[in-house]
C-alpha positions in Angstrom: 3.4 -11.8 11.8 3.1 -9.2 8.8 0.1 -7.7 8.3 0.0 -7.3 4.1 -3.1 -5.0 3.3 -5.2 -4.9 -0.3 -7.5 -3.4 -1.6 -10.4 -4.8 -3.8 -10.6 -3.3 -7.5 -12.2 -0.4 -8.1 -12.8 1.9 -11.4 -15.0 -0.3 -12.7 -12.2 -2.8 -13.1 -12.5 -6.2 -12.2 -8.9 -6.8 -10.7 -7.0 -4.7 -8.8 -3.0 -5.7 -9.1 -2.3 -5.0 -5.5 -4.6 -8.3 -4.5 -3.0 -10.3 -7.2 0.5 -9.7 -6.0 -0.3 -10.1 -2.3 -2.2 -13.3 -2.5 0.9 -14.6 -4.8 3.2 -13.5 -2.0 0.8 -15.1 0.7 1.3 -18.0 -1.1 5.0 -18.3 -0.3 5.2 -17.1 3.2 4.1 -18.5 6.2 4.3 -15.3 8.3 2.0 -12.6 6.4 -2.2 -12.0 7.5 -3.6 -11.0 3.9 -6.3 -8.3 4.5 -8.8 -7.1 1.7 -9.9 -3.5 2.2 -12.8 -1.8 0.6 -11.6 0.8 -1.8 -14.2 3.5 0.2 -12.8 6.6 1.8 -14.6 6.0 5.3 -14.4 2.5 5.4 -10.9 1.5 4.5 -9.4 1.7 7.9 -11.8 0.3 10.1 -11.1 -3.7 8.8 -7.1 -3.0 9.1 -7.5 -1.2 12.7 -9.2 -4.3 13.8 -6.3 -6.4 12.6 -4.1 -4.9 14.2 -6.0 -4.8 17.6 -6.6 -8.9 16.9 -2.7 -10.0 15.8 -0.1 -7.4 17.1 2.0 -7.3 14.2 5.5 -6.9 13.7 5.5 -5.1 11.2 2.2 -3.6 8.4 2.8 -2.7 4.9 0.0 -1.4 3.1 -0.4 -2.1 -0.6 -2.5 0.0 -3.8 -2.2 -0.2 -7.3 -0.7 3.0 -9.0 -1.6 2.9 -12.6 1.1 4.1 -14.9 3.6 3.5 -12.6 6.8 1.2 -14.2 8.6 0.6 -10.4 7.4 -0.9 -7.0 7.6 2.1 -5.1 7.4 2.4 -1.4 5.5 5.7 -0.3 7.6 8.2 1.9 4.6 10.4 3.6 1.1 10.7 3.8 -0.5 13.6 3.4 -3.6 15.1 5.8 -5.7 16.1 2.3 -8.1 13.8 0.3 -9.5 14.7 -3.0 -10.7 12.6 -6.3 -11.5 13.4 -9.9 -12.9 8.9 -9.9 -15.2 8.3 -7.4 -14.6 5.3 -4.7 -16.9 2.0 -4.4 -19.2 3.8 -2.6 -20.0 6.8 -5.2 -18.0 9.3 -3.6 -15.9 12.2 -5.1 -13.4 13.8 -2.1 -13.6 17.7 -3.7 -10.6 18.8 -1.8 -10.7 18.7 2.2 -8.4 17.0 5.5 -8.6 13.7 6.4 -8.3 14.7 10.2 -9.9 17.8 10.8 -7.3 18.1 14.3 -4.3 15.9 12.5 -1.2 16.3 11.7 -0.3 17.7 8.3 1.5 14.6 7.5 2.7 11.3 8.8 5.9 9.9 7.8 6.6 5.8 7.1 8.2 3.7 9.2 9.3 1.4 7.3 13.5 1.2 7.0 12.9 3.2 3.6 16.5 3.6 3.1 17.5 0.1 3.7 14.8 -1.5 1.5 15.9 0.8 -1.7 18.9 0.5 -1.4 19.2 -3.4 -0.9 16.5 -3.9 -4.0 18.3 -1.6 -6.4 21.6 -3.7 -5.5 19.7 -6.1 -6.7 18.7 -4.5 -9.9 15.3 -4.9 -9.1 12.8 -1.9 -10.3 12.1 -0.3 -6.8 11.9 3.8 -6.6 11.0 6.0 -3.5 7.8 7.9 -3.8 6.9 11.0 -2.3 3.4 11.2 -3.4 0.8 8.7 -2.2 -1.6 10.7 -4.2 -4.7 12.0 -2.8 -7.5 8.8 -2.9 -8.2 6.2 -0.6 -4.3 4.6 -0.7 -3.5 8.0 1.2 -6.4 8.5 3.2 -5.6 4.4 4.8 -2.2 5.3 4.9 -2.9 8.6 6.6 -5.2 7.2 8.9 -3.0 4.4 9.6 -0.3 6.2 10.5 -2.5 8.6 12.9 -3.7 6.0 14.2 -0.6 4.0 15.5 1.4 7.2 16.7 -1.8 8.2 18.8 -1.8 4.8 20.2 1.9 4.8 21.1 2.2 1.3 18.5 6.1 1.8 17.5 6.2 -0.9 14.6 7.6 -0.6 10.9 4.0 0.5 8.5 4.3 1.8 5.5 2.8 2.1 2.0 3.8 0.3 -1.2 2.3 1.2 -5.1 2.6 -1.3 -7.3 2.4 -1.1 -11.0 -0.4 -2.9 -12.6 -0.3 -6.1 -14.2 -0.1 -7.5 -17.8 -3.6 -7.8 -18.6 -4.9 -4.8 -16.8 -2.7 -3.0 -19.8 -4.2 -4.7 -22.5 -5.9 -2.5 -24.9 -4.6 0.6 -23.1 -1.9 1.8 -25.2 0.9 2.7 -23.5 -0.3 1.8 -20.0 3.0 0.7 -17.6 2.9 -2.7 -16.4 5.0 -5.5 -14.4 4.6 -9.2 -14.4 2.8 -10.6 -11.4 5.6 -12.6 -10.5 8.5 -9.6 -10.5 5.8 -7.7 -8.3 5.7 -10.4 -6.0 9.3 -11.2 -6.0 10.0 -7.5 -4.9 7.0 -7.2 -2.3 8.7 -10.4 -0.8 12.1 -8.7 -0.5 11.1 -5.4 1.0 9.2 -8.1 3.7 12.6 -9.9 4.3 14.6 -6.6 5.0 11.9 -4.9 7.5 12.2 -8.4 9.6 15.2 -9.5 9.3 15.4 -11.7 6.6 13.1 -14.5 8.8 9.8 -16.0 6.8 
């Protein structure tokens, strides 16, 4: 089983692309535990920790919407720093400070990065490294995440993926990126079948 994380929207907007695509995914696939996730600094990790705890995943792939972004892009390396000019669902501005006080600097994904790029772009889908998870709550769960597992000795495959937004989040935004639900979902589906072997 595949733990898929979302997140619920935030920003005042009433979608967030990252549940559309992975409850379109979850709607193909028999072997994925969908997961909504507050989009709250201190509160994000806590629901996907106890998930983990309850299933014992294979594998965990984390999933945000990155607005402006024209590629799916699967997130190299989290960084130990959160900070925010938008405020999360709870009010709160991060003004510059470490995640874990203790931590690491960084935490690396686990996911076979290399593998999933380059069997996607063979492809011709739109898929792109990242090497920035940015500095809001996608990083900070991904940080945390990742802290989390390699303190507990959990050797799986977890990463983070950004997706673009969709179609109708653009609409009236000039010049705002977007990618159809159903590419999104094609893509998140294929970088599923390459970190476990191609079973569903």
């Amino acid at each position: 089983m595949v733990i898929l994380s979302h997140f619920e929207p935030f920003g005042g907007d009433g979608i967030n692309a990252s549940e559309i695509v992975a409850r379109k995914v979850a709607g193909t696939r028999s072997d994925l535990r969908v997961v909504e996730l507050p989009t709250v600094f201190d509160d994000a990790f806590i629901p996907l920790m106890t998930e983990i705890e309850r299933i014992k995943p294979e594998a965990i792939i984390m999933l945000g919407q990155a607005a402006g972004r024209t590629t799916v892009t699967p997130e190299k390396v989290a960084i130990n720093w959160k900070e925010s000019t938008t405020a999360d669902n709870n009010g709160y501005i991060a003004r510059g400070e470490r995640i874990s006080i203790s931590g690491a600097d960084a935490y690396f994904s686990t996911l076979p990065l290399a593998k999933i790029i380059d069997s996607l772009q063979k492809e011709e889908l739109p898929v792109s490294l990242s090497f920035t998870a940015g500095t809001f709550v996608c990083n900070y769960l991904f940080y945390r995440t990742m802290e989390y597992l390699t303190s507990t000795s959990k050797c799986l495959p977890a990463g983070f993926v950004h997706i673009p937004c969709i179609p109708r989040q653009a609409v009236g935004k000039n010049g705002l990126a977007s990618m159809d639900v159903a590419l999104s979902a094609e893509i998140l589906s294929r970088i599923i079948d390459v970190i476990v072997g191609g079973g569903r």
